[in-house]
mmCIF file as gemmi writes it, N, C-alpha and C atoms, coordinates in Angstrom:
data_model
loop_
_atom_site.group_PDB
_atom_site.id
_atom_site.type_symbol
_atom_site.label_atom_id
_atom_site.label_alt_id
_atom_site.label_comp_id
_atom_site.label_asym_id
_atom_site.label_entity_id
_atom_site.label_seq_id
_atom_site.pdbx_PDB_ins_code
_atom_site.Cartn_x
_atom_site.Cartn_y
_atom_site.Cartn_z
_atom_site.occupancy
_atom_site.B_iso_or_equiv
_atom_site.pdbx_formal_charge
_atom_site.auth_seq_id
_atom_site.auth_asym_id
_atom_site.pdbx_PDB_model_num
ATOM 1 N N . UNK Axp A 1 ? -108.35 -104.987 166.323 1 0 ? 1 A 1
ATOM 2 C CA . UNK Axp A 1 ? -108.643 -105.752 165.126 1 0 ? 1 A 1
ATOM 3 C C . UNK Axp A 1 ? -107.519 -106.738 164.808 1 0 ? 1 A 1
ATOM 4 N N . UNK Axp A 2 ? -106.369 -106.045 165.217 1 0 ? 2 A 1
ATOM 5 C CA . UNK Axp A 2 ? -105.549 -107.541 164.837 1 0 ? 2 A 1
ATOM 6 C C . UNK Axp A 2 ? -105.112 -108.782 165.414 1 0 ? 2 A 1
ATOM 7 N N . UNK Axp A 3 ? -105.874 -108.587 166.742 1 0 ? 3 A 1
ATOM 8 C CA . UNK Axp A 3 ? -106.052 -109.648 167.886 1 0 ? 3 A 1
ATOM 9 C C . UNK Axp A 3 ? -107.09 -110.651 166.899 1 0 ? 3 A 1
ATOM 10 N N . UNK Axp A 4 ? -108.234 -110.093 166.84 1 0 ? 4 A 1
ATOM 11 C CA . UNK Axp A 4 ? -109.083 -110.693 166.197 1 0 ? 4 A 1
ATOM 12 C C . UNK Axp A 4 ? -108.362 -111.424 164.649 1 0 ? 4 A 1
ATOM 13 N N . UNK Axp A 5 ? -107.832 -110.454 163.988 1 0 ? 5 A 1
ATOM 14 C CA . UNK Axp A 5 ? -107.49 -111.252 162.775 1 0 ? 5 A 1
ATOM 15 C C . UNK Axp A 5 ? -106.87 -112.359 163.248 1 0 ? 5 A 1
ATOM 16 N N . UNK Axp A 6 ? -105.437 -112.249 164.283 1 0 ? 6 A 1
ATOM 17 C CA . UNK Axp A 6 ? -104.933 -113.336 164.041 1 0 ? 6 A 1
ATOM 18 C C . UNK Axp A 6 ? -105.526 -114.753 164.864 1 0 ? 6 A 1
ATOM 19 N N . UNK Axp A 7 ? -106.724 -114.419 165.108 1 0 ? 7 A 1
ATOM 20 C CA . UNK Axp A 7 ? -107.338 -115.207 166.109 1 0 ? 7 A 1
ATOM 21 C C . UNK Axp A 7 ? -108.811 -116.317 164.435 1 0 ? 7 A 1
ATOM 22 N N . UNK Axp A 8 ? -109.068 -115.129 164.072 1 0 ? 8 A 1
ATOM 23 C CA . UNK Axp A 8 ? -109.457 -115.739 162.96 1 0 ? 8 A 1
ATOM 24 C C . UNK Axp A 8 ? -108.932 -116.679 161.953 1 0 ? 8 A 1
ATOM 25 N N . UNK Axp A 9 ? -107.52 -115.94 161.973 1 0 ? 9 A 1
ATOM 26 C CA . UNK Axp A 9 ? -106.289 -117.085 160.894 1 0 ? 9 A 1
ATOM 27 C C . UNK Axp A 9 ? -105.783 -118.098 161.227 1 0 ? 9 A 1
ATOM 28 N N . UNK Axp A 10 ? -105.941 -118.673 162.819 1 0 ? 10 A 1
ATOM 29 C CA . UNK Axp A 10 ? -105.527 -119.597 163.436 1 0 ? 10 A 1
ATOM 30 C C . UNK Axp A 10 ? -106.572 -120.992 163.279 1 0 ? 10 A 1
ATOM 31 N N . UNK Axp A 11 ? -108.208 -119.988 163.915 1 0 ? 11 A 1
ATOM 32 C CA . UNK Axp A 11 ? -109.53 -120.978 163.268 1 0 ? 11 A 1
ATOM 33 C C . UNK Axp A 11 ? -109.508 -121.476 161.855 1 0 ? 11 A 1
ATOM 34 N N . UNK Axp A 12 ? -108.704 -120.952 161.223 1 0 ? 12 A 1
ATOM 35 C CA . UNK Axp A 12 ? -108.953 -121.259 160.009 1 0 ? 12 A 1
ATOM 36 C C . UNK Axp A 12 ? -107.979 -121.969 159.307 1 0 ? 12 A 1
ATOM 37 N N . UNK Axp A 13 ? -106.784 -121.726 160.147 1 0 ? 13 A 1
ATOM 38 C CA . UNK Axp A 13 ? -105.746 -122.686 159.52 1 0 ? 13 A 1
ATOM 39 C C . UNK Axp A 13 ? -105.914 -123.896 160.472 1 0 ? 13 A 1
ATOM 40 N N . UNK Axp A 14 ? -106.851 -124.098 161.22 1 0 ? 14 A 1
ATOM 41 C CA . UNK Axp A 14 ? -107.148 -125.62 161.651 1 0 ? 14 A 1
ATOM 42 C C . UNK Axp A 14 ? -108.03 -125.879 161.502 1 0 ? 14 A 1
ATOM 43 N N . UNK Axp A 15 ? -108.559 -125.598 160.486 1 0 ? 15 A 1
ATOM 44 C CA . UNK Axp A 15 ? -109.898 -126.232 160.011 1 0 ? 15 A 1
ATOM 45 C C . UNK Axp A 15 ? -111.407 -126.151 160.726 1 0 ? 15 A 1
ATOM 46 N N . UNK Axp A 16 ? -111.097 -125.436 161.835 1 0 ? 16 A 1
ATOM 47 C CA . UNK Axp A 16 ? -112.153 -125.107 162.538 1 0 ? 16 A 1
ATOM 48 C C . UNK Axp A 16 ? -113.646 -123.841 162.618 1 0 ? 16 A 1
ATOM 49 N N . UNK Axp A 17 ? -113.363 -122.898 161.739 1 0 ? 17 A 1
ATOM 50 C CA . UNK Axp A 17 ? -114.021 -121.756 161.111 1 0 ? 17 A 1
ATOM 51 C C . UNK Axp A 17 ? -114.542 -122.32 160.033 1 0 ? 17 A 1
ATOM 52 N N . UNK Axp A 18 ? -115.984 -122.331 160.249 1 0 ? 18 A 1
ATOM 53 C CA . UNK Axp A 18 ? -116.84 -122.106 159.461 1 0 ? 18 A 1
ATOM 54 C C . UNK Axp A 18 ? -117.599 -120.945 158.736 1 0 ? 18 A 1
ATOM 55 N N . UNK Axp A 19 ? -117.715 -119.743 160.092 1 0 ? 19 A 1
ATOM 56 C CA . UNK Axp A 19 ? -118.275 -118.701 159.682 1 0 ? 19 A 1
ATOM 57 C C . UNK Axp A 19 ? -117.436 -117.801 160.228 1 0 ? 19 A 1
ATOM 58 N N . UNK Axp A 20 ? -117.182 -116.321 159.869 1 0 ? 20 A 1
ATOM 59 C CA . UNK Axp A 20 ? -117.019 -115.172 160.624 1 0 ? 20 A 1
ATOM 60 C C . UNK Axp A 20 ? -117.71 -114.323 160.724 1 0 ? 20 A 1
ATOM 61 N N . UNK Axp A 21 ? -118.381 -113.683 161.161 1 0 ? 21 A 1
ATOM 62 C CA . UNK Axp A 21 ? -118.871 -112.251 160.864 1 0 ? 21 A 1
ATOM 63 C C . UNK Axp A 21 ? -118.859 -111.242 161.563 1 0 ? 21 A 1
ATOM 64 N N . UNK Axp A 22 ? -118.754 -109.577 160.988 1 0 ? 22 A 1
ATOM 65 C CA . UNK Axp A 22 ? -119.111 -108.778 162.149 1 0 ? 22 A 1
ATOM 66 C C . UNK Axp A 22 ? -120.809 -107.972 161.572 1 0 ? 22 A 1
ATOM 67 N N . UNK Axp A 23 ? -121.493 -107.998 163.151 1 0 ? 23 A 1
ATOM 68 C CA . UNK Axp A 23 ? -122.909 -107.381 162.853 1 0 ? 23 A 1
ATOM 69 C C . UNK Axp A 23 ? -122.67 -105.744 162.806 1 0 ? 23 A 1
ATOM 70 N N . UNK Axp A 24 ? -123.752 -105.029 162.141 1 0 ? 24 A 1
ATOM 71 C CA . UNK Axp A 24 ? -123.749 -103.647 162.339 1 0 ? 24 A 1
ATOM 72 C C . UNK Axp A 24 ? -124.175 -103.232 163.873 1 0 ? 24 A 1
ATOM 73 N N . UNK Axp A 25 ? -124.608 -101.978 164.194 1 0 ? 25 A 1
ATOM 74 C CA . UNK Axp A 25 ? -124.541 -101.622 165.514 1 0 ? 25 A 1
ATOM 75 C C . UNK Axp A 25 ? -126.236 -101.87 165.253 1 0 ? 25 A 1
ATOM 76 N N . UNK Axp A 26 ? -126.742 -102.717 166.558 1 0 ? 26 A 1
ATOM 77 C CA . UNK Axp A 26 ? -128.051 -102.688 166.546 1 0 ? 26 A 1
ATOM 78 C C . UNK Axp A 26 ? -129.483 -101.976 166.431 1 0 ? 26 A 1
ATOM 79 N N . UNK Axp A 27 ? -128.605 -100.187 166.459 1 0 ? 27 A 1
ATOM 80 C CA . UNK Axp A 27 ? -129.703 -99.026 165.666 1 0 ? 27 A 1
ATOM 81 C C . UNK Axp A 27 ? -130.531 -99.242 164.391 1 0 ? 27 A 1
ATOM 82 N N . UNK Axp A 28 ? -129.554 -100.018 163.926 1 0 ? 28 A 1
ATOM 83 C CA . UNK Axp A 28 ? -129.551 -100.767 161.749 1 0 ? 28 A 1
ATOM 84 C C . UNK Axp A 28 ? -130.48 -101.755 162.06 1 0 ? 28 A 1
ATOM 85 N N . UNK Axp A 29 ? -130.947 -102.208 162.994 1 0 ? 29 A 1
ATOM 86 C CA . UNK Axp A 29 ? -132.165 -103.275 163.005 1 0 ? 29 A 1
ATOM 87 C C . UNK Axp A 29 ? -133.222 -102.661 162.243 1 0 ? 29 A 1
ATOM 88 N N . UNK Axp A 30 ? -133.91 -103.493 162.136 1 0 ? 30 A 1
ATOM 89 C CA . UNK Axp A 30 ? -135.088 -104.19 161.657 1 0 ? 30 A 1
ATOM 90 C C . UNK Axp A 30 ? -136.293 -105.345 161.714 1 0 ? 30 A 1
ATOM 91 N N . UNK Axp A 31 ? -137.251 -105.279 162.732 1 0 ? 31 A 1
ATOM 92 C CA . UNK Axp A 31 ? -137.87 -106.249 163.625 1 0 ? 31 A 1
ATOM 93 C C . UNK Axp A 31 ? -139.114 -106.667 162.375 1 0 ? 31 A 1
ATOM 94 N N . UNK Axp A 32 ? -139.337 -107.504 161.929 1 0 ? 32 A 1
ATOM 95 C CA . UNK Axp A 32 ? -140.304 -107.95 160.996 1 0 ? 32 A 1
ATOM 96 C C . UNK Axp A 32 ? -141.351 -108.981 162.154 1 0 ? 32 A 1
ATOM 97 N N . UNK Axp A 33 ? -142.476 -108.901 162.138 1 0 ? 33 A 1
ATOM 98 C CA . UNK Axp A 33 ? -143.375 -110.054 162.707 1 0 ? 33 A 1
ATOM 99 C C . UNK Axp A 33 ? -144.682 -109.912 161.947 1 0 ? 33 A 1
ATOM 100 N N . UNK Axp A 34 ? -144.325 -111.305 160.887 1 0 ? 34 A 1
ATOM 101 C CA . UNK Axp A 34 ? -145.882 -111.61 160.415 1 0 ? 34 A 1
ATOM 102 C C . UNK Axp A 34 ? -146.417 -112.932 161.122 1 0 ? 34 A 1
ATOM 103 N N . UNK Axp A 35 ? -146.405 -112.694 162.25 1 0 ? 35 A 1
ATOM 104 C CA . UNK Axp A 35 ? -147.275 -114.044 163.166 1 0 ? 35 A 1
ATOM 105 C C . UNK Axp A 35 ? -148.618 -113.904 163.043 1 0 ? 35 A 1
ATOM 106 N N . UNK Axp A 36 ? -149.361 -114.612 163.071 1 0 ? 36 A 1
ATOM 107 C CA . UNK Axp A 36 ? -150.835 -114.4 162.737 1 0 ? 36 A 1
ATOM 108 C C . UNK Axp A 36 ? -151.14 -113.277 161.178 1 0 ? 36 A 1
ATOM 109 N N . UNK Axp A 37 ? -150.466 -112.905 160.689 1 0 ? 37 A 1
ATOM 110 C CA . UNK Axp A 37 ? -150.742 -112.21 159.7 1 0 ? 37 A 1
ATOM 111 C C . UNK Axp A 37 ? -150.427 -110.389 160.124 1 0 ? 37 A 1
ATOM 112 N N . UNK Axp A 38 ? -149.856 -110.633 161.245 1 0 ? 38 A 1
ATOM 113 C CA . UNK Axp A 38 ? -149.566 -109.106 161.985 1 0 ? 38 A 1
ATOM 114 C C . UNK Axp A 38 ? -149.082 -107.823 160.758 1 0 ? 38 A 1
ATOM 115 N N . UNK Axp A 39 ? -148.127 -108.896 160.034 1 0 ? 39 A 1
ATOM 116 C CA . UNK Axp A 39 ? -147.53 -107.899 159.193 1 0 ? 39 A 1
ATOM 117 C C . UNK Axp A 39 ? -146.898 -106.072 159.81 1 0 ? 39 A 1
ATOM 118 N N . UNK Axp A 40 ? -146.723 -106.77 160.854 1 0 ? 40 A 1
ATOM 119 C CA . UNK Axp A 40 ? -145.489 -105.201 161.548 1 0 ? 40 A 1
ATOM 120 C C . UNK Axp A 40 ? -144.196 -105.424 160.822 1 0 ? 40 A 1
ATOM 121 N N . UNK Axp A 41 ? -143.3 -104.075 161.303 1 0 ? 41 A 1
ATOM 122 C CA . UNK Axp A 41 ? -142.283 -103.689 160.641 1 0 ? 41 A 1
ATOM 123 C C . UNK Axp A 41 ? -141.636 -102.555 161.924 1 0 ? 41 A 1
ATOM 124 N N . UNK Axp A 42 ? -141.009 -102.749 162.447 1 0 ? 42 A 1
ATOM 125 C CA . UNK Axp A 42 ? -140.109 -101.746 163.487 1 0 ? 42 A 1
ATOM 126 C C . UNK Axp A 42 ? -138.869 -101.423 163.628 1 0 ? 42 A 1
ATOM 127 N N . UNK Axp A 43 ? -138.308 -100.641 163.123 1 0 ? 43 A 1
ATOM 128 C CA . UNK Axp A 43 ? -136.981 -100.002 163.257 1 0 ? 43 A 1
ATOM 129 C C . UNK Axp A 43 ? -136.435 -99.789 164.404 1 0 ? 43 A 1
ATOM 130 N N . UNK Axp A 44 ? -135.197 -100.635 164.536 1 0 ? 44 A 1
ATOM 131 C CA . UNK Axp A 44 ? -134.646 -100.825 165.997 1 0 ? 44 A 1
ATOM 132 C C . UNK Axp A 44 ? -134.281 -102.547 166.215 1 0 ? 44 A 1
ATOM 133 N N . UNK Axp A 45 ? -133.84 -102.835 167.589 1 0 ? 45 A 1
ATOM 134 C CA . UNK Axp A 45 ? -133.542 -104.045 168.028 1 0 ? 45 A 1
ATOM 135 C C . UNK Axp A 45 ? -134.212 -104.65 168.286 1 0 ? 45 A 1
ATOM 136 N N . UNK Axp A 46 ? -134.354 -105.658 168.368 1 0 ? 46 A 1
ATOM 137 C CA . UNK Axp A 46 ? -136.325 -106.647 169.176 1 0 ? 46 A 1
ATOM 138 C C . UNK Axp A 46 ? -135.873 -107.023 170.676 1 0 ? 46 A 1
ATOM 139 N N . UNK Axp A 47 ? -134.349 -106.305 170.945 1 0 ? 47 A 1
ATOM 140 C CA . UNK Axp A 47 ? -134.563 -106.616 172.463 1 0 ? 47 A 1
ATOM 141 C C . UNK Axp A 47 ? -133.68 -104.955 172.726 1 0 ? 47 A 1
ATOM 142 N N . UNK Axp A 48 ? -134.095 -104.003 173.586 1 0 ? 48 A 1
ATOM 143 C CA . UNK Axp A 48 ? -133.259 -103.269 174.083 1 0 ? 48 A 1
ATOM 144 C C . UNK Axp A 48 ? -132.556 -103.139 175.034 1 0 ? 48 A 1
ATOM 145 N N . UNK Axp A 49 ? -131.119 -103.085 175.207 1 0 ? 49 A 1
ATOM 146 C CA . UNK Axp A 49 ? -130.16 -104.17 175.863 1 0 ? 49 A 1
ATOM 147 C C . UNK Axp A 49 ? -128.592 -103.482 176.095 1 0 ? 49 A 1
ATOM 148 N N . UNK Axp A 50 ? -128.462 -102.753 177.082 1 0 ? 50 A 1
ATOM 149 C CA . UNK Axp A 50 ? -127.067 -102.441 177.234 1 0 ? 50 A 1
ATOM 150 C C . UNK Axp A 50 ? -125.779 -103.585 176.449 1 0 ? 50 A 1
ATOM 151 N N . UNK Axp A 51 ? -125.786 -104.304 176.596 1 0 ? 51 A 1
ATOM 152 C CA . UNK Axp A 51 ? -125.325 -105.463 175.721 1 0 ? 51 A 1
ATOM 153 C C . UNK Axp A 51 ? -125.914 -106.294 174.2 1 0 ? 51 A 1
ATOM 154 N N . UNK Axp A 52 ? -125.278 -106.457 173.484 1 0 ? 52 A 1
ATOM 155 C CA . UNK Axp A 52 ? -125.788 -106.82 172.122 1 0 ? 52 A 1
ATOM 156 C C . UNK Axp A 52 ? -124.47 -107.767 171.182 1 0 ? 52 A 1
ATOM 157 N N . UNK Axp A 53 ? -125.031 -108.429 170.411 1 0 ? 53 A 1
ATOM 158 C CA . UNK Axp A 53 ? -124.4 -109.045 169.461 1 0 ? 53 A 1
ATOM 159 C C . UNK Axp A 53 ? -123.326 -108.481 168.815 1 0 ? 53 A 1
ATOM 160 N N . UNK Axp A 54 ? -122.395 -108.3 168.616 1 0 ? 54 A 1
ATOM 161 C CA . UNK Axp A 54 ? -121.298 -107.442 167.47 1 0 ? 54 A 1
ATOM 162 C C . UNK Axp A 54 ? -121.19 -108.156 166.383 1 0 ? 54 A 1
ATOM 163 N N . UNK Axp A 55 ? -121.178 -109.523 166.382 1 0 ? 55 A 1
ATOM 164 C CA . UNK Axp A 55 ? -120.694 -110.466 165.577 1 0 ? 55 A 1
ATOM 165 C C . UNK Axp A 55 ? -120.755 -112.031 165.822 1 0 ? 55 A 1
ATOM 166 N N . UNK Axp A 56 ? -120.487 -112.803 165.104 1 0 ? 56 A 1
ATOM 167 C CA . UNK Axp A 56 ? -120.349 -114.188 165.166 1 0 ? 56 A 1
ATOM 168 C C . UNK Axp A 56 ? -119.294 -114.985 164.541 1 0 ? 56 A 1
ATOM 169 N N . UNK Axp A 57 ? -118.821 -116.058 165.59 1 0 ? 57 A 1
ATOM 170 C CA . UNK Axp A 57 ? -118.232 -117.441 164.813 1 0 ? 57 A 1
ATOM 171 C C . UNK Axp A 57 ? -119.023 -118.217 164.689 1 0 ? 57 A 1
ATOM 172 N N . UNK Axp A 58 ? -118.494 -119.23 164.164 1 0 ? 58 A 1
ATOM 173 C CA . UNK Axp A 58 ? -119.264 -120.386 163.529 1 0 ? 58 A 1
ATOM 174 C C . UNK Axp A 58 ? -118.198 -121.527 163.467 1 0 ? 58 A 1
ATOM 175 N N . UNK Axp A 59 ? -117.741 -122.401 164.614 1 0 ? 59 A 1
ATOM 176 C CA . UNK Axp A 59 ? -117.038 -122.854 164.763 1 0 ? 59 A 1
ATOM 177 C C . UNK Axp A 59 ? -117.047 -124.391 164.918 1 0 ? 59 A 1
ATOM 178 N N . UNK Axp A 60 ? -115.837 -125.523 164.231 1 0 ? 60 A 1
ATOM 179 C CA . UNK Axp A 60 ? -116.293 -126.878 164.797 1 0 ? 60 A 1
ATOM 180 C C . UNK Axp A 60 ? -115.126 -127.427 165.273 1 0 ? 60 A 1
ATOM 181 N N . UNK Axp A 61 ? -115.622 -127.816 166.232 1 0 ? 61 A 1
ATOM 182 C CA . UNK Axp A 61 ? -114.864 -128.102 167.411 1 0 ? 61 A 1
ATOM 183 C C . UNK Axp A 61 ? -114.684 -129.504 168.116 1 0 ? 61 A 1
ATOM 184 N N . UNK Axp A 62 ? -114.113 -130.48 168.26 1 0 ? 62 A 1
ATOM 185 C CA . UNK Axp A 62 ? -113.851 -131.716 168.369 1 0 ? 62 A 1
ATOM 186 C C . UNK Axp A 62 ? -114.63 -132.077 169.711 1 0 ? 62 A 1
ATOM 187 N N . UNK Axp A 63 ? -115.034 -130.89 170.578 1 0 ? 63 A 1
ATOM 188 C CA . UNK Axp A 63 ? -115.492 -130.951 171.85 1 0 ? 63 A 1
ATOM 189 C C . UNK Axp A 63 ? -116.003 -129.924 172.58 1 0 ? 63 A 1
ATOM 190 N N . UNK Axp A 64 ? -116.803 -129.748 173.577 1 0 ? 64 A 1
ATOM 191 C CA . UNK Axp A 64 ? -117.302 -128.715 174.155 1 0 ? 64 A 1
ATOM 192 C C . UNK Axp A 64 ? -116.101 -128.349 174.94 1 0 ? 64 A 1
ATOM 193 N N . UNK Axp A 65 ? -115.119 -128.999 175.486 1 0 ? 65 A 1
ATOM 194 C CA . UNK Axp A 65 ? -113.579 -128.554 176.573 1 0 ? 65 A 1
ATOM 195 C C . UNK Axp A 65 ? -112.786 -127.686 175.382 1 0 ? 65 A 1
ATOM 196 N N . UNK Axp A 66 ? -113.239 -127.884 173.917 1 0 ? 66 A 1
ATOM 197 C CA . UNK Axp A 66 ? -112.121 -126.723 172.997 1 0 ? 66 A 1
ATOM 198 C C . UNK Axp A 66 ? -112.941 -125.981 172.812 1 0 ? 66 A 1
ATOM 199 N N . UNK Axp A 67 ? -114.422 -126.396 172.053 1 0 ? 67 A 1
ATOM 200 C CA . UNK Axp A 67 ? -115.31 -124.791 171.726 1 0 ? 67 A 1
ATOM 201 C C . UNK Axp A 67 ? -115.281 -123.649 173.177 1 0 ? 67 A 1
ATOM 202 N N . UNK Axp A 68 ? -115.278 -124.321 174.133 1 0 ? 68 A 1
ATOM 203 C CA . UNK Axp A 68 ? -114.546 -123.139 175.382 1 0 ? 68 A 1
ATOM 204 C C . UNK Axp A 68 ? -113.298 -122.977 175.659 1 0 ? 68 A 1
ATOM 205 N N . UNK Axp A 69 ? -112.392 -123.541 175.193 1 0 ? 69 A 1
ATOM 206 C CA . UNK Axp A 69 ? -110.743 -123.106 175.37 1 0 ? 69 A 1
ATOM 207 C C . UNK Axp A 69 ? -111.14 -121.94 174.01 1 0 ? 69 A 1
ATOM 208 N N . UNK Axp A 70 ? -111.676 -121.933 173.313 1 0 ? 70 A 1
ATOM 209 C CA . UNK Axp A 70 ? -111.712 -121.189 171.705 1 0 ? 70 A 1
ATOM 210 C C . UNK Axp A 70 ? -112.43 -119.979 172.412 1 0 ? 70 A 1
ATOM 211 N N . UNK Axp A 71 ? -113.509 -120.283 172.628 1 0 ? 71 A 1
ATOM 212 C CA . UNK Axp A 71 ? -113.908 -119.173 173.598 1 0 ? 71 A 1
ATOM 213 C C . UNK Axp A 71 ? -113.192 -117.741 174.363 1 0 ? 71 A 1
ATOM 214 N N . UNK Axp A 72 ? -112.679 -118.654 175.086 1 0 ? 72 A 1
ATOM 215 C CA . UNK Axp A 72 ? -111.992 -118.017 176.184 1 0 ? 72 A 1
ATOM 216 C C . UNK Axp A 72 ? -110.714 -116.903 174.885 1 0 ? 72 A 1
ATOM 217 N N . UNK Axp A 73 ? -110.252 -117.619 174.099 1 0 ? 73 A 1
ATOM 218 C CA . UNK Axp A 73 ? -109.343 -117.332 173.445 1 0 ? 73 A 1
ATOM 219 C C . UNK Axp A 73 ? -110.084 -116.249 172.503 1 0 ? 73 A 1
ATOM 220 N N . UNK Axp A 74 ? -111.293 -116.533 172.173 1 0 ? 74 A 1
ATOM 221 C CA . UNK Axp A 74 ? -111.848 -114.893 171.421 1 0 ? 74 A 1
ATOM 222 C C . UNK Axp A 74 ? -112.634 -113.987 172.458 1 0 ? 74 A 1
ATOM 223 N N . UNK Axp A 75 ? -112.721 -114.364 173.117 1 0 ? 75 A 1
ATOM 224 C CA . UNK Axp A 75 ? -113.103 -113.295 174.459 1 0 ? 75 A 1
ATOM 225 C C . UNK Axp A 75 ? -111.94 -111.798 174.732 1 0 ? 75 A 1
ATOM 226 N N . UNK Axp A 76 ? -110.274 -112.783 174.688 1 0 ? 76 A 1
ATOM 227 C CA . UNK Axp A 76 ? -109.247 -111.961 175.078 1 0 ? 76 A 1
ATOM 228 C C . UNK Axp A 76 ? -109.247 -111.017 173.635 1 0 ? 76 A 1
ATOM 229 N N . UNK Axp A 77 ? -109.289 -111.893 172.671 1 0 ? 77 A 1
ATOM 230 C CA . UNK Axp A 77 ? -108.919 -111.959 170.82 1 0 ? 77 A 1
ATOM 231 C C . UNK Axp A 77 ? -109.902 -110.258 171.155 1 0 ? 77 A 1
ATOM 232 N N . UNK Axp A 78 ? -111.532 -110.42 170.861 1 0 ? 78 A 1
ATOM 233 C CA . UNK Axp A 78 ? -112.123 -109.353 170.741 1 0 ? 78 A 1
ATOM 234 C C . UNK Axp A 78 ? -112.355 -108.267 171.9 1 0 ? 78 A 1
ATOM 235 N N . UNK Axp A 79 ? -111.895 -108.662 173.023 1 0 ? 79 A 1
ATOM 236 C CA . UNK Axp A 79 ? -112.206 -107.993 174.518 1 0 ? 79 A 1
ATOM 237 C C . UNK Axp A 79 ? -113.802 -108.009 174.79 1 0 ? 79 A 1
ATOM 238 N N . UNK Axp A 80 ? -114.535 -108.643 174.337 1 0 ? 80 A 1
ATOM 239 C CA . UNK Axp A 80 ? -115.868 -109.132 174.582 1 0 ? 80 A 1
ATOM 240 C C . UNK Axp A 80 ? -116.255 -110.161 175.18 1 0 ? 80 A 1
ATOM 241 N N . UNK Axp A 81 ? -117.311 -110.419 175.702 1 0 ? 81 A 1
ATOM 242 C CA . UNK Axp A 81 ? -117.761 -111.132 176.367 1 0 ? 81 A 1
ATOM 243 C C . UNK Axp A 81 ? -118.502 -111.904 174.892 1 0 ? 81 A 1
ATOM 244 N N . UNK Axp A 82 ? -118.316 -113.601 175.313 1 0 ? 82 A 1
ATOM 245 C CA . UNK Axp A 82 ? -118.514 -114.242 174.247 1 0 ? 82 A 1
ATOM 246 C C . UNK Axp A 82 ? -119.548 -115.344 174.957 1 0 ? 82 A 1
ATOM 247 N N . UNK Axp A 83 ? -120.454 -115.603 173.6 1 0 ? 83 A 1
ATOM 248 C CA . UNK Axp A 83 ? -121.76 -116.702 174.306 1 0 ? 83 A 1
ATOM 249 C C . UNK Axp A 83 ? -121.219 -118.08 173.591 1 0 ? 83 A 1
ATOM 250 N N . UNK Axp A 84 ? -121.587 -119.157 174.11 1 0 ? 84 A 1
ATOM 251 C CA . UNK Axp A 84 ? -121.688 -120.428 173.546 1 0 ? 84 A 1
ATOM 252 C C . UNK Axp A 84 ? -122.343 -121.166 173.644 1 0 ? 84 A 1
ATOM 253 N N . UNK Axp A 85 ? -123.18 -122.006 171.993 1 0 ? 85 A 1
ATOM 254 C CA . UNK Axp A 85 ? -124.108 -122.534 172.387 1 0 ? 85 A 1
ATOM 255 C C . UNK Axp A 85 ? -123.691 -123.501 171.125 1 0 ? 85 A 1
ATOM 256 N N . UNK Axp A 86 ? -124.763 -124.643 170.845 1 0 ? 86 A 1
ATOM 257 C CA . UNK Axp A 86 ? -124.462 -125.614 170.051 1 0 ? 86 A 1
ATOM 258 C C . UNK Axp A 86 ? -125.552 -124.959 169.021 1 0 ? 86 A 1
ATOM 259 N N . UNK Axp A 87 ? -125.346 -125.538 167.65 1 0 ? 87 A 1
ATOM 260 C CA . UNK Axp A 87 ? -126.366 -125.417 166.586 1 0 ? 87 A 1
ATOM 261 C C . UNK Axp A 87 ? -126.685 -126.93 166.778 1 0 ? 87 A 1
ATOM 262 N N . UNK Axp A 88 ? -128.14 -126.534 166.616 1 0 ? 88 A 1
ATOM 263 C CA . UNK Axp A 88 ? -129.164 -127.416 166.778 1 0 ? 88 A 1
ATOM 264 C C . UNK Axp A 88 ? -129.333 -128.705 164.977 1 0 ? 88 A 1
């Protein structure tokens, strides 16, 4: 955790953190689908998955060559394997 903190305090003292978060463990799901009027409700993950989400940044980044130097740098920060993608 304090890899992570100080990895958080750095995003943030450069202006680059937007979001932080950590997720609960994916048991705590909750799958809702009212498509067509389905109106289901399922307890659990909507994907079951040796691998899963823990958490999120929310990061802005001058470039895709830093949002992956940042990357790489919360990969070591959390010892996780980290995804990157753009918000749309």
């Amino acid at each position: 955790m304090t890899a992570i903190d100080l990895f958080n305090e750095k995003i943030e003292a450069a202006g680059q953190r937007i979001l932080a978060v950590g997720l609960q463990d994916p048991s705590s799901a909750v799958v809702f689908d009212n498509r067509s009027g389905a109106g289901t409700r399922v307890n659990g993950p909507i994907v079951d998955a040796d691998d899963f989400m823990a958490g999120l940044w929310v990061i802005e980044a001058p470039s895709e060559i830093a949002a992956h130097q940042l990357a790489e740098e919360a990969s070591r920060a959390c010892n996780r394997r980290i995804e990157v993608r753009v918000i749309l």
